[in-house]
N, C-alpha and C positions, 0 to 999 in steps of 0.2 A: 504494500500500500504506500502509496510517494501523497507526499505534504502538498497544499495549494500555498502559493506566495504571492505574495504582491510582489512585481518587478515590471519592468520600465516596456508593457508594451499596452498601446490604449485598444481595447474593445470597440472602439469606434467598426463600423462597416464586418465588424466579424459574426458569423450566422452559426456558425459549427465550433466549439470547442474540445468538441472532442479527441483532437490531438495535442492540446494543452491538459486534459483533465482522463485520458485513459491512464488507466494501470493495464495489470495482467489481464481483468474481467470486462466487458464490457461496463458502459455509460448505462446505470439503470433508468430506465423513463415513467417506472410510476412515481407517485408520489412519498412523501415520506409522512406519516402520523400527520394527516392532516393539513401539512403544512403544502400549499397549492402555490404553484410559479405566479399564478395572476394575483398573489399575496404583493411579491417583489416587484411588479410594474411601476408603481410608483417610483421607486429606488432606481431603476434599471433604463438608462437612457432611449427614447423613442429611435434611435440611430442605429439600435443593436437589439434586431427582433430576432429572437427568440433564445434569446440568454439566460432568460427567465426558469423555460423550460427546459435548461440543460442542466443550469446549475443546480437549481435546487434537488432533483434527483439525486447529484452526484452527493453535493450537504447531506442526504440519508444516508450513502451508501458511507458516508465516511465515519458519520455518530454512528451507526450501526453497530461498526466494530467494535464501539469502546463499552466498556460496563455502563450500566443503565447511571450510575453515581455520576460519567464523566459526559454524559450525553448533551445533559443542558449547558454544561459550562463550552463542549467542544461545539455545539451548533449554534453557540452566541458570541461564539470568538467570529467563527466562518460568517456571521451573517453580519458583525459587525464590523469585516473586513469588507464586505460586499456594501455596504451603506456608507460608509467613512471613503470612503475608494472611488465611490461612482464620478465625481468631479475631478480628479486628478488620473493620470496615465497608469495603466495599468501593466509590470512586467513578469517573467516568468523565469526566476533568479536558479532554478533546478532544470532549467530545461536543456537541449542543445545544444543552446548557442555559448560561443565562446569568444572571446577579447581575440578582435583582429589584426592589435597591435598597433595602432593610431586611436584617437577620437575625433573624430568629424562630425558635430552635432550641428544642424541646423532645425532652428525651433524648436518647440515642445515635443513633441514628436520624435525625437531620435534618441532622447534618454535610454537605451538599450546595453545589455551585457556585453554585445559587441561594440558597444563605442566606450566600454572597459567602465560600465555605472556597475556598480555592487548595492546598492538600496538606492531607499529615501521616496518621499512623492514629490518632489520639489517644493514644498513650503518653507516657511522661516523654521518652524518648528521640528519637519522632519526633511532637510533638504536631499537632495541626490547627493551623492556620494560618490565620487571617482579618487579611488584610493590602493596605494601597494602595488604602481605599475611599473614598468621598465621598456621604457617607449625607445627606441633608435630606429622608428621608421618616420619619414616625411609622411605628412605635416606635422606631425607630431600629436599636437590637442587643439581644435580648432571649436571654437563655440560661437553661434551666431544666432542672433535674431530670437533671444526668448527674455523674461522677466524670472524664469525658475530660480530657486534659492539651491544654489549648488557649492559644495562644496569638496575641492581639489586636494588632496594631500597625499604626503607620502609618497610623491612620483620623482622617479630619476630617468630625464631625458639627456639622451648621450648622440654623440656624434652624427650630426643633421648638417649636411653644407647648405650653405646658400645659396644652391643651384635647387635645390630638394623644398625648401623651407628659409626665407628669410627672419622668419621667427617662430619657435617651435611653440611657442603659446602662443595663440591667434584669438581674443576676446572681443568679438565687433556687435554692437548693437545686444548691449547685456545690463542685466540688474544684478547685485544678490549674489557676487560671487567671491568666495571665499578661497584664494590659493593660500596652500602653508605647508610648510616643508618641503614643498619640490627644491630638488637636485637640478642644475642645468649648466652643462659640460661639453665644450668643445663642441659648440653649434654655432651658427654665424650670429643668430640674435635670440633674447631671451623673450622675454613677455611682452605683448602685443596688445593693449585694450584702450577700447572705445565703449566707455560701458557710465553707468552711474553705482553708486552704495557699494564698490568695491574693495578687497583686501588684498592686500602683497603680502603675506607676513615669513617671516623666519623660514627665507628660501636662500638656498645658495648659488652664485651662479663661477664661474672657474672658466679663463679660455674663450672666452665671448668678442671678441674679436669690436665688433661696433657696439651694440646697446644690450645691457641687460634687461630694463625695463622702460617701455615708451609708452608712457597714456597721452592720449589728444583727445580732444573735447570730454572729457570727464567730467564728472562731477560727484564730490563729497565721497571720493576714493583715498585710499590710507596704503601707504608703502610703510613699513615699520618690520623693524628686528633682522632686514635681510643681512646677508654678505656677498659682498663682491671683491672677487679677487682675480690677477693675471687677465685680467678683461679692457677693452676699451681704448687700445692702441689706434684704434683707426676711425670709431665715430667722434662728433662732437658733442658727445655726453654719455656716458656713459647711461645714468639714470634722467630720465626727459618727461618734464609733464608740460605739454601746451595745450593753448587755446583750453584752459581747465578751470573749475571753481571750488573754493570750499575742499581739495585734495592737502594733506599731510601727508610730510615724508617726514617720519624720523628714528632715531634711537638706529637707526644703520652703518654699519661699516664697508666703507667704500675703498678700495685700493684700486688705482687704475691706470694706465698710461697715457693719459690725454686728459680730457675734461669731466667730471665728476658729476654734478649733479646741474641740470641744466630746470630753468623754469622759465616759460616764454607767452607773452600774451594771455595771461594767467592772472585771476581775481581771486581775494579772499585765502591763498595757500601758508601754509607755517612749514617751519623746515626747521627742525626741531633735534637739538642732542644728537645730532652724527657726528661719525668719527671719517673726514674724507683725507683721502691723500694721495691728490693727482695733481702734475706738474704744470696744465695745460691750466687749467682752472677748479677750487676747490665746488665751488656754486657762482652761476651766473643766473643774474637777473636780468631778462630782457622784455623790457614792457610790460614786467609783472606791479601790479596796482595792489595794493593796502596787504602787500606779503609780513607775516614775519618771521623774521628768522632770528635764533636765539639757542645760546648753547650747544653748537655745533664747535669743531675742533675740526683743524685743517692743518697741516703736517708740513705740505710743501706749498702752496697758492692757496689766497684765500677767496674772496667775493668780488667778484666783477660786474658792474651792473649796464646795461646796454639800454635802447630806446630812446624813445622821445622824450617832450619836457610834461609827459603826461604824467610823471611822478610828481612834479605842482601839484597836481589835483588832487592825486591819491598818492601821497609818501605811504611809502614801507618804513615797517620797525624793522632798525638793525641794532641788536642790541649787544654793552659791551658784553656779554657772557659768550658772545663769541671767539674764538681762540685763533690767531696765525700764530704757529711758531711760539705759542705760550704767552704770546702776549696779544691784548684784547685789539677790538676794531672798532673805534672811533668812528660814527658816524652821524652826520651836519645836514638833515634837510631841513628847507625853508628857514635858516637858522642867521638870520641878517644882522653882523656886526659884529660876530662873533669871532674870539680870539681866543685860540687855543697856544699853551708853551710849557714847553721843558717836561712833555709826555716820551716814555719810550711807548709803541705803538706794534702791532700786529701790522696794521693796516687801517689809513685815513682814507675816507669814501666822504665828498662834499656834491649835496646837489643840491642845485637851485637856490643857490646861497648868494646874498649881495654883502662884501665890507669883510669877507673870513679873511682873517691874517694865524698862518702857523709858524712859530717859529721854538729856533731848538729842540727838535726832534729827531728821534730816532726812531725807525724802520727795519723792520725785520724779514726780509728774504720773501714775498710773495709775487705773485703777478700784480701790475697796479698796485704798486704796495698803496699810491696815493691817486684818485684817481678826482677830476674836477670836471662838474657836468654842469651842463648850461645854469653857469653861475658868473658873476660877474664883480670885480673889481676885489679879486683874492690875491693874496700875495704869501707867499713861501718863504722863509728867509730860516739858514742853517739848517737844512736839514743832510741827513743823512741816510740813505738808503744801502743798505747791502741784499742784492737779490742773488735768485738762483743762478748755477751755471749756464748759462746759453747751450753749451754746447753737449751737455749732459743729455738736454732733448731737445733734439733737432728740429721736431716737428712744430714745438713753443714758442711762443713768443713773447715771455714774461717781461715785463714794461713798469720801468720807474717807476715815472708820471703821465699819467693819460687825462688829458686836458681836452674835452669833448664839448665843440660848444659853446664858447666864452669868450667874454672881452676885458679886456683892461687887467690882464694873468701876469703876474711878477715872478720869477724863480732867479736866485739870486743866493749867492756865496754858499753853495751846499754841494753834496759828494753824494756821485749816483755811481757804483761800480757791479759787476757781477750780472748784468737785465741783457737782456736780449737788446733790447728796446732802450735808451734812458729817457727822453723826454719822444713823448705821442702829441701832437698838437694840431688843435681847427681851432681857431677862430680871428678875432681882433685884436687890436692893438699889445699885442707880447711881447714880451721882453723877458729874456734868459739870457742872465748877465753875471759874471766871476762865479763861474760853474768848472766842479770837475767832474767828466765823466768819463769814465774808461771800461775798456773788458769784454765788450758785449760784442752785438751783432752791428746795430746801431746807434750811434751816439743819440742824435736830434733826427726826428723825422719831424717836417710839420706840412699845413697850408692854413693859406687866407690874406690879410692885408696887415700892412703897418706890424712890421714885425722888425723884431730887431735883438740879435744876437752878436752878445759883444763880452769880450777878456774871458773866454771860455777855454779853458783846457779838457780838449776830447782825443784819448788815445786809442791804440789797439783794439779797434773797430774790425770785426770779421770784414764788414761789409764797408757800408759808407760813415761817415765819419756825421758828414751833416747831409739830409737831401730834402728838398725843400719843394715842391709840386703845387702847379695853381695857385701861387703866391705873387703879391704886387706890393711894391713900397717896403721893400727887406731895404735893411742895414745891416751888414758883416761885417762887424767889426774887432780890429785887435786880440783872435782866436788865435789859438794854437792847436794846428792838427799834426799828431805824430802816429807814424806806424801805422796808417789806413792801410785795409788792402785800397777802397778809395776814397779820397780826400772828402771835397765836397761835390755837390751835385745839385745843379737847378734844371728843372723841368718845367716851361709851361710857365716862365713867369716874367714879369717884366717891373721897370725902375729899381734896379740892384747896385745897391752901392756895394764894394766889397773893399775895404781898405784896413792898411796894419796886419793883415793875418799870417800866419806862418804855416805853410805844407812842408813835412819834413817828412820822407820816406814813406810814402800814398803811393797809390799805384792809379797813375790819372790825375793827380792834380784836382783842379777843376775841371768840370764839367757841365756845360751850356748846353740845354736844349731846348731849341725854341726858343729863348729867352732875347727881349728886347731890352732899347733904350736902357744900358749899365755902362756901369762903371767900374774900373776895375786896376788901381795902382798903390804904391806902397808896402808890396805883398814879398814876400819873398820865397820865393819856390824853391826848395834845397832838398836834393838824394831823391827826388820821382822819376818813377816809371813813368814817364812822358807827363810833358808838366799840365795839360790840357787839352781838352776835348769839345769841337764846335760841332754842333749841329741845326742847320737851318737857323740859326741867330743872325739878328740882325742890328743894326747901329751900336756896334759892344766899341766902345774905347779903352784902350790897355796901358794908356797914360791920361796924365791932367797936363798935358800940352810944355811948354819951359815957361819957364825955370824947376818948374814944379817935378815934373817926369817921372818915371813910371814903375818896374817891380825891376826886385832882385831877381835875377834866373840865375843858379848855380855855372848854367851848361854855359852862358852867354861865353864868348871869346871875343870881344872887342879890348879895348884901347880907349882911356879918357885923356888924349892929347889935346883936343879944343874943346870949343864952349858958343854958344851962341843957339838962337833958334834953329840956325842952318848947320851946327857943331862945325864951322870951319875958321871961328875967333881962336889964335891960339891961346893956349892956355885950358888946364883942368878945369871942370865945373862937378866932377861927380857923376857925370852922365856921358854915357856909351856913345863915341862918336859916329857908330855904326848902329843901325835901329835892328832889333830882335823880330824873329819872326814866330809868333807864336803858335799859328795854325797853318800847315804848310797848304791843307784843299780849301779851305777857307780864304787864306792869302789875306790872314790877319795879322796887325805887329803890333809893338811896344815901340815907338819911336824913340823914344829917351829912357832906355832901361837902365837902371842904377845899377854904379861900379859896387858899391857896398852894400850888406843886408840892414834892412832896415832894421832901428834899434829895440826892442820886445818891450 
């Protein structure tokens, strides 16, 4: 005699059950003590004629067997499965069918032992159950398109490329779903949802190549207790929740090789008590409104925050309980006139601030260790920044100061060494002046108008030393570039004054592109890999005409025997009686290039 169960197939359209409900004997079709099928029409859906009169015969043949003690209790259990049941899917958890090795559920309807469900009716109270599996076939667990209250655990998904599965949890168009304790191992991406009321909890992922888990359009979902490790070399975040509402992440430990937990276009989120330690970025905010974040710990980069000046409207809490490198992050929205001094710092984050003055500070080793967002008339004075190694990871590009947005920006007498990056800049009227920065990738990148960089020492630059793009109204002045692979570099810009600087051992010089209407003497070019680079520039002058005249060139080999406008007065003046030629396709010069370097 075999057991009736409830399990995940619905009765809908079915007329014969008699190969769900045979044993050894036939299906009997009398009645049992009275008890008549047209008793159970009520109960028994108008969709599934003649259920009535299959089941209840089989309900006698089954109390039959038991002593007359056990009769009543065994044909009000069976009938109070048959009444409690009729509104939710019905399966057959002893029968046949067995785990085909993926689950592919689309709607109500597919909750089955071969899409690996072991109970439940899908309610809050007794939800489905898909637990104790060992999935390594594409797609792995795909769920779409239902409201059932399900609940995931205990699964270990292994080895799924990304040609099979780009992400071996697939959760689209879902309510009510609870993942916890899944295993997820050397697949290209881990969990997948577009769902609301949902859980992440105390899952692991190992080997994950891009994302372990990506919610979009969520809402009021919770990631919490996971682990992530050897993961996330190649996406932009490891853990991503966009366009979401009202979702937490916390109490997680994240290890990863690029960007850690990402939140974007996102309302109402907390990001809570993690433990992140990725090089690229610990958490970034991008156009996340009224977030907060509080009591996370970041190892190597901390908080990065991207978007518009829609943070005005709706500021996020950052709060000090946050941790770079063991000391907290400072952070200034809509905080006008405000003077911070003599903090050591994780990490300073200013937005939308007018009148912030920071000075004597110290910085500790993040990406943006300081970062200034459309705010205006801030000024920097003494700081010190010590950030990661650049070249530790290639693929980073961890950044001083990131100045995004802003006018009337001061930085001045402070030490930025070890950034990929050292100073990031857009906006108005700048000034970065008696600065040293060295080590990196980048000294100075910027663009915009009225700028002006001056008495700055920028060294051992991988790359460029300073380069300056879509920029009008620069003053370069009295710098010192050593040991560029290249000096400096203008692209795209025009009225460049550049005088007093020093290129010592750059590879290039300067470099002009595009660049109009400049000016360009008193420089002294000493040990470059060619001293300059013209491209499509036009009206460039490489002196101030005499007496005044023009740059030191190392290479130059003239003779200062005369003097005069036309150098044919005898007598020394300082100035090369033969004009330099600076750009040989260009058939650019230095009329009056200077016998001596100018003095530092």
């Amino acid at each position: 005699m075999t057991y009736v169960s409830i399990v995940n197939e619905t009765f809908a359209g079915k007329t014969d059950l008699s190969g769900w409900l045979a044993d050894s004997g036939e299906v009997e079709t009398t009645n049992w003590q009275g008890l008549h099928p047209k008793s159970l029409n009520p109960i028994i859906p108008s969709e599934c004629p003649g259920i009535a009169e299959q089941l209840v015969p089989r309900i006698g043949k089954v109390v039959m067997d038991y002593s007359s003690r056990r009769r009543i209790i065994v044909l009000l259990a069976v009938c109070a499965l048959v009444v409690t049941s009729v509104a939710v899917s019905y399966v057959i958890i002893d029968g046949n069918e067995s785990f085909r090795g993926y689950v592919n559920i689309y709607g109500d309807g597919d909750f089955t032992k071969a899409n690996g469900v072991s109970g439940g009716r899908g309610t809050s109270s007794d939800p489905y159950v898909i637990r104790d599996l060992n999935i390594t076939k594409a797609p792995g667990i795909v769920i779409r398109q239902t409201d059932a209250f399900v609940r995931i655990e205990s699964v270990i998904i292994k080895n799924i490329s990304l040609e099979d599965a780009p992400y071996v949890v697939n959760l689209t168009g879902v309510k009510n779903i609870d993942l916890q304790n899944l295993s997820i191992e050397d697949c290209s991406g881990g969990i997948y949802l577009v769902g609301q009321d949902c859980r992440i909890m105390d899952c692991r992922f190992n080997g994950i190549p891009d994302c372990a888990m990506f919610l979009i359009d969520c809402a009021d979902c919770n990631i919490s207790g996971n682990q992530v490790s050897g993961s996330g070399d190649n996406g932009p975040g490891i853990v991503q929740v966009l366009f979401s509402s009202r979702c937490q992440i916390d109490h997680n430990l994240v290890e990863c090789g690029g960007t850690g937990v990402v939140v974007g276009d996102s309302n109402n989120c907390t990001i809570l008590e993690n433990e992140i330690s990725a090089p690229g970025a610990g958490l970034v905010l991008g156009s996340a409104k009224n977030a907060v974040v509080g009591g996370n710990t970041f190892t190597v980069n901390g908080i990065v925050l991207y978007g518009g000046s829609s943070e005005a409207d709706s500021p996020s809490v950052i709060l000090e309980s946050n941790l770079v490198g063991n000391e907290p992050v400072f952070y200034a929205s809509q905080a006008d006139g405000m003077t911070v001094t003599n903090r050591s710092l994780g990490q300073l984050i200013v937005a939308n601030c007018t009148g912030f003055i920071a000075r004597n500070m110290t910085i500790h080793g993040p990406q943006d260790a300081i970062q200034i967002l459309h705010s205006d008339n801030v000024t920097l004075e003494d700081i010190s920044i010590q950030g990661v190694i650049a070249s530790e990871f290639p693929r980073v590009h961890p950044k001083g100061i990131d100045v995004v947005f802003c006018s009337d920006f001061v930085l001045r007498d402070s030490t930025i060494s070890s950034t990929a990056l050292g100073v990031l800049f857009d906006g108005y009227r700048i000034v970065i002046d008696n600065n040293t920065i060295q080590s990196g990738d980048f000294g100075i990148l910027g663009q915009g108008t009225d700028i002006t960089i001056s008495r700055n020492l920028i060294a051992g630059c991988l790359k460029d030393g300073v380069r300056l793009s879509d920029a009008d109204a620069i003053e370069f002045l009295n710098n010192t570039l050593v040991d560029e692979n290249r000096g400096v570099e203008f692209n795209t810009c025009s009225n460049l004054t550049f005088l007093g600087n020093t290129l010592n051992g750059t590879n290039g010089g300067v470099g002009l592109y595009q660049v109009s209407d400049s000016i360009l003497h008193h420089n002294n070019f000493l040990n470059n890999t060619g001293q300059v680079i013209l491209f499509s520039s036009t009206n460039i002058s490489w002196d101030a005409g005499y007496p005044v005249g023009g740059n030191y060139w190392l290479n130059y080999d003239g003779v200062d025997l005369f003097s005069g406008t036309d150098q044919n007065v005898p007598g020394s003046d300082g100035l090369g009686d033969t004009r330099y030629q600076v750009d040989i396709p260009e058939d650019t010069w230095d009329n009056y290039p200077l016998m001596m370097p100018v003095p530092g």
